[in-house]
C-alpha positions in Angstrom: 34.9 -14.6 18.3 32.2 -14.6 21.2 31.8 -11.0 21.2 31.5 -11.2 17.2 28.5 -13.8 17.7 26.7 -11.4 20.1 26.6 -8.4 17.9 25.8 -10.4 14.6 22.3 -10.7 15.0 21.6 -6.8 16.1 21.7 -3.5 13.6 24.4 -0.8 14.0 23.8 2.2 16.2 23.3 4.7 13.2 20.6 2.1 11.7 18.3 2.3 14.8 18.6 6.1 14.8 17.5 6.4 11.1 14.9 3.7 12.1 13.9 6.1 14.8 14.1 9.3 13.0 12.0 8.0 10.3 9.3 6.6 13.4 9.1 10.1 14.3 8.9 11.3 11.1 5.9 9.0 10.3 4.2 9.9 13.6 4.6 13.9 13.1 2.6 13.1 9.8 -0.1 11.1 11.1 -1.0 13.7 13.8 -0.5 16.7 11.5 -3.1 14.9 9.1 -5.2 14.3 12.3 -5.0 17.8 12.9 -6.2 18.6 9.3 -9.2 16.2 8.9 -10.3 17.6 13.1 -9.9 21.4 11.6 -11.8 20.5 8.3 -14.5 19.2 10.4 -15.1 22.1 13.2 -15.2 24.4 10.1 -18.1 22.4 8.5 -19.8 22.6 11.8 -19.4 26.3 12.2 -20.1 27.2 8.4 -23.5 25.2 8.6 
């Protein structure tokens, strides 16, 4: 029942890799959107 206790309290292996999969996931769109708003900016600059 010891062993039981210790893993109670933590999630199961497949819920930290969808946790982490979905990290990435929101990362990946945060940079590609940094990307966007950087690109849209440099062509303002050059079209002026």
């Amino acid at each position: 029942m010891k062993i039981m206790s210790i893993f109670a309290n933590k999630e199961p292996g497949m819920g930290n890799f969808i946790k982490q999969q979905e990290e990435r996931k929101d990362a990946k769109e945060r940079d590609r959107l940094r990307r966007d708003k950087i690109a849209g900016y440099f062509f303002n600059v050059l079209s002026k």
